[in-house]
C-alpha positions as CSV (number, residue, x, y, z in Angstrom):
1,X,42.6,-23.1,0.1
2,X,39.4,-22.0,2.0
3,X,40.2,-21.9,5.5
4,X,37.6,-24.3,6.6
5,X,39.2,-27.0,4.2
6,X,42.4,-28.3,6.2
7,X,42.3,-31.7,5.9
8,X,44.8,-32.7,9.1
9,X,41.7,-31.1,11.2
10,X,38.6,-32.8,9.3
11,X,40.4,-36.5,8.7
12,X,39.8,-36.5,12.6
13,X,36.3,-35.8,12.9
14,X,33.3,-37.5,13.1
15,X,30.6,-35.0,11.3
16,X,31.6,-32.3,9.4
17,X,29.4,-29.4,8.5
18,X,30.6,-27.2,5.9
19,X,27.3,-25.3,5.1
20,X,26.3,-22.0,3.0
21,X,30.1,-21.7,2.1
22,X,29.8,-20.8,-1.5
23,X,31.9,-24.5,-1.7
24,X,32.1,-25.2,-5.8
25,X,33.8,-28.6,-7.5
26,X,37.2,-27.3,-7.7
27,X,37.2,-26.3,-4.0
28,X,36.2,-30.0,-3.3
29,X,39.7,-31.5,-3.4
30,X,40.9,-31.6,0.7
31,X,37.2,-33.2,0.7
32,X,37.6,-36.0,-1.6
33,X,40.7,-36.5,0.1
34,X,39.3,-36.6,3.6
35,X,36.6,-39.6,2.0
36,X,39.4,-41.3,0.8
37,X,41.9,-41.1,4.2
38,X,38.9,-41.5,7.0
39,X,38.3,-44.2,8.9
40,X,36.0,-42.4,11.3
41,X,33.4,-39.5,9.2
42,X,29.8,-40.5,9.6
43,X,28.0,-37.3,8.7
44,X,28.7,-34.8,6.2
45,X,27.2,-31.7,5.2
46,X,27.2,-30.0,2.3
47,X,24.0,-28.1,1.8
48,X,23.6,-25.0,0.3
49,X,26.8,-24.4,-2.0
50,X,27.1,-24.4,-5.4
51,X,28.6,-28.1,-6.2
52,X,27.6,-30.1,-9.6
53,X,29.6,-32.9,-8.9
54,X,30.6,-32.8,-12.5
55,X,34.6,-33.6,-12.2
56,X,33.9,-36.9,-10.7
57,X,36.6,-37.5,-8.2
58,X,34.4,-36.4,-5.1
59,X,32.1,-38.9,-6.3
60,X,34.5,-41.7,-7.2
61,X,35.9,-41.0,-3.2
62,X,32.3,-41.4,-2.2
63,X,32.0,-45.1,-3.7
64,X,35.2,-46.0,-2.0
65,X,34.9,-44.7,1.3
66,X,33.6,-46.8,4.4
67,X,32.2,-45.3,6.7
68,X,30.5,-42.6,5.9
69,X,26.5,-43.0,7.0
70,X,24.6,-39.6,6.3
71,X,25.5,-37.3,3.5
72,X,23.6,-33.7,2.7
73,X,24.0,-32.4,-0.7
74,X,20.9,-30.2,-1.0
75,X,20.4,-27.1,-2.0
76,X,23.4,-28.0,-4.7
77,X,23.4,-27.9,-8.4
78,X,23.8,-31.6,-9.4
79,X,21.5,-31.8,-12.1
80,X,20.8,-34.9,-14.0
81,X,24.9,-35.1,-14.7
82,X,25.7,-34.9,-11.1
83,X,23.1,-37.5,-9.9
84,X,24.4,-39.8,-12.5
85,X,27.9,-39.6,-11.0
86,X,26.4,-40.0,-7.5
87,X,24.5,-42.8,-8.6
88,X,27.4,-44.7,-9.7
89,X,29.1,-44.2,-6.4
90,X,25.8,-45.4,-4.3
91,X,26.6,-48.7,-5.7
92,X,29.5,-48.9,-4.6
93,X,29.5,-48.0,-1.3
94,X,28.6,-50.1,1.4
95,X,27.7,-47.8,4.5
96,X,25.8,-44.7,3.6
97,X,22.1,-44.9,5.4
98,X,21.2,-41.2,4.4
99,X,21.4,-39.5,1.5
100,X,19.6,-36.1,0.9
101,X,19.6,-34.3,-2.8
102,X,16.9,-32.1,-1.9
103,X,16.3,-28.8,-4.5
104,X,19.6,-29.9,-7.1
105,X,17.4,-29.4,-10.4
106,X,17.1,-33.2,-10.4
107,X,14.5,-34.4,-13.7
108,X,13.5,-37.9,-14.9
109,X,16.8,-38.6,-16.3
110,X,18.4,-38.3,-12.8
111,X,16.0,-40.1,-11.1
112,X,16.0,-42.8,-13.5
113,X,20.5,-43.0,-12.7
114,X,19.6,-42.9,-8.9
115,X,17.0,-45.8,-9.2
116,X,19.4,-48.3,-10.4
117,X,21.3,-47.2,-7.4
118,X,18.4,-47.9,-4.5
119,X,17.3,-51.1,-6.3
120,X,20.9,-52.7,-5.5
121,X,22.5,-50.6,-2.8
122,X,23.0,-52.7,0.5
123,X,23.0,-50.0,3.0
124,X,20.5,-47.2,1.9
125,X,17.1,-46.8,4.2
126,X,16.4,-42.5,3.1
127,X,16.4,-40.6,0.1
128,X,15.4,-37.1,-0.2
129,X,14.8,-35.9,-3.4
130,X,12.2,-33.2,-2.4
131,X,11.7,-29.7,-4.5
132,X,13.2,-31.5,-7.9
133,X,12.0,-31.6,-11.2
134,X,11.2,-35.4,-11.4
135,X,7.8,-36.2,-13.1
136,X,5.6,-39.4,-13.6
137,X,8.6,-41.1,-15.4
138,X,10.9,-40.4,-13.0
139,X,8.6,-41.5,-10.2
140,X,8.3,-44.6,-12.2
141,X,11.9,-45.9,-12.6
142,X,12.3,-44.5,-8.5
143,X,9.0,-46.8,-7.8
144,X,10.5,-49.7,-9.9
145,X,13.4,-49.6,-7.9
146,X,11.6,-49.6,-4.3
147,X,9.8,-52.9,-5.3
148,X,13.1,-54.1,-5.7
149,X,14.9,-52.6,-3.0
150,X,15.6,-54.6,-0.1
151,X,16.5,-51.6,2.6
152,X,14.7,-48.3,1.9
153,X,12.5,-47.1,4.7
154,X,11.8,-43.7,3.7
155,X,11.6,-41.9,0.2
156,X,11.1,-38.1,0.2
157,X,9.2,-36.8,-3.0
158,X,7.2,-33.4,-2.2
159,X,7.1,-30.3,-4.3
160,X,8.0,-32.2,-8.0
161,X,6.2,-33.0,-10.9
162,X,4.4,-35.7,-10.1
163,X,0.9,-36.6,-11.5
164,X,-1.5,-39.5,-11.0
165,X,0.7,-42.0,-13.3
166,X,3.6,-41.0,-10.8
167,X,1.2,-41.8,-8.0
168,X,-0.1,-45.2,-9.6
169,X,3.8,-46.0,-10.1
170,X,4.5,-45.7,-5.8
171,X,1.0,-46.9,-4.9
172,X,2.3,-50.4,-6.7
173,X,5.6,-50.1,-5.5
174,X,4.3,-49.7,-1.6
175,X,1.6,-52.5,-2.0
176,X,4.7,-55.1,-3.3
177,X,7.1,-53.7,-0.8
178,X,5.8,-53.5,3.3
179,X,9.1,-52.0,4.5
180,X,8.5,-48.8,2.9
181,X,7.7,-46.4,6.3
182,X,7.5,-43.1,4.8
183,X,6.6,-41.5,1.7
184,X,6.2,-37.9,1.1
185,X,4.8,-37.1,-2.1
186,X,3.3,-33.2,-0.7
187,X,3.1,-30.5,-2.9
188,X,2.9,-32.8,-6.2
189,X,-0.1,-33.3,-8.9
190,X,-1.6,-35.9,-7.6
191,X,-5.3,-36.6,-6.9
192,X,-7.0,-36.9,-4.0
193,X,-8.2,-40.0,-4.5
194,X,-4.8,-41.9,-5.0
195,X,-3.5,-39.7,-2.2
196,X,-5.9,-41.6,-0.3
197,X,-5.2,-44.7,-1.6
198,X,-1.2,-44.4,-0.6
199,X,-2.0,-42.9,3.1
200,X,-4.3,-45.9,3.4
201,X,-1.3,-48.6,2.4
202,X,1.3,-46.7,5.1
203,X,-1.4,-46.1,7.5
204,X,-2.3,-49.6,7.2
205,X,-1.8,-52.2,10.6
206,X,0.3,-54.7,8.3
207,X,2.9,-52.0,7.9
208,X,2.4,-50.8,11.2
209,X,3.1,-54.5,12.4
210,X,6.1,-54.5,10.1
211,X,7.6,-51.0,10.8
212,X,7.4,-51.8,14.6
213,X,9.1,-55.2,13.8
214,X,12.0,-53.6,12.0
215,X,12.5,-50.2,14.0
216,X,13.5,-53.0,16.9
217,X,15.8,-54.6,15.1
């Protein structure tokens, strides 16, 4: 056991930051345990290791635990597989508000699992799901889901795949959805022109209106 990984000591703590640890599935276990046993984690960090997520448990602890709020996965390698595991466990839980999968080799086919995720999930306001691989039909099914989503406040897209179609996809999404606050599609293939068109919507004083509104709430 990795001596950062004793579970009397991180069942008792409120954030836990296990960083650039070289952490892969199998040394996962006290971790999945910790999700299942706590009653008090709100933020955890996992950034930077080498974790797929493809044996399922850590996942499957994920869905069940309750009160977890912010969860870092970054710099991973979750993959389409992974993110279809995670997906199924951001339906099930009930208290995570962040979530960043940030450079995990993500494509279309994960973004299309996390989607039906954020369209339904009753907690989540931030995704991060910068330097992927998701292209216009990814960005499609994620845009699908935010005119559907009744929580998300920020979606982080930059440095993918992402062309005009992609672009056209989140334009419709933010002008059917005014709770959207941020959207960070830097670093992408989109035009000017519909970059324009976007910065216009969130720049907007209807959202402004809103997004002042909500942040008091």
């Amino acid at each position: 056991m990795k001596s950062h990984m004793d579970f009397d000591s991180l069942v008792q703590q409120e954030k836990i930051d296990i960083r650039n640890k070289d952490l892969h599935d199998a040394d996962l276990i006290v971790m999945t345990e910790v999700l299942r046993k706590s009653k008090v984690l709100e933020e955890l960090s996992l950034w930077a290791n080498s974790i797929t997520l493809a044996e399922g448990q850590f996942a499957d602890a994920l869905g069940q635990n309750q009160s977890l709020r912010v969860l870092d996965l970054g710099r991973n390698k979750i993959g389409d597989e992974g993110a279809k595991r995670l997906a199924t466990a951001l339906k099930d839980n009930k208290t995570l508000v962040e979530v960043s999968l940030s450079f995990n080799k993500i494509g279309d086919e994960g973004a299309k699992s996390l989607a039906d995720a954020l369209g339904i999930s009753a907690s989540l306001k931030v995704i991060g799901l910068g330097g992927n691989q998701i292209g216009d039909v990814g960005a499609r099914h994620l845009a699908e889901s935010l005119t559907k989503s009744k929580t998300i406040r920020e979606i982080w897209m930059y440095n993918n795949f992402i062309g005009d179609r992609g672009g056209q996809s989140f334009l419709g999404a933010l002008e059917s959805n005014d709770s959207i606050e941020k959207l960070d599609l830097c670093g992408n293939k989109i035009s000017r022109s519909v970059t324009r068109r976007i910065t216009a919507i969130l720049r907007g004083p209807k959202r402004k209106a809103l997004t002042s509104k909500l942040n008091k709430q």
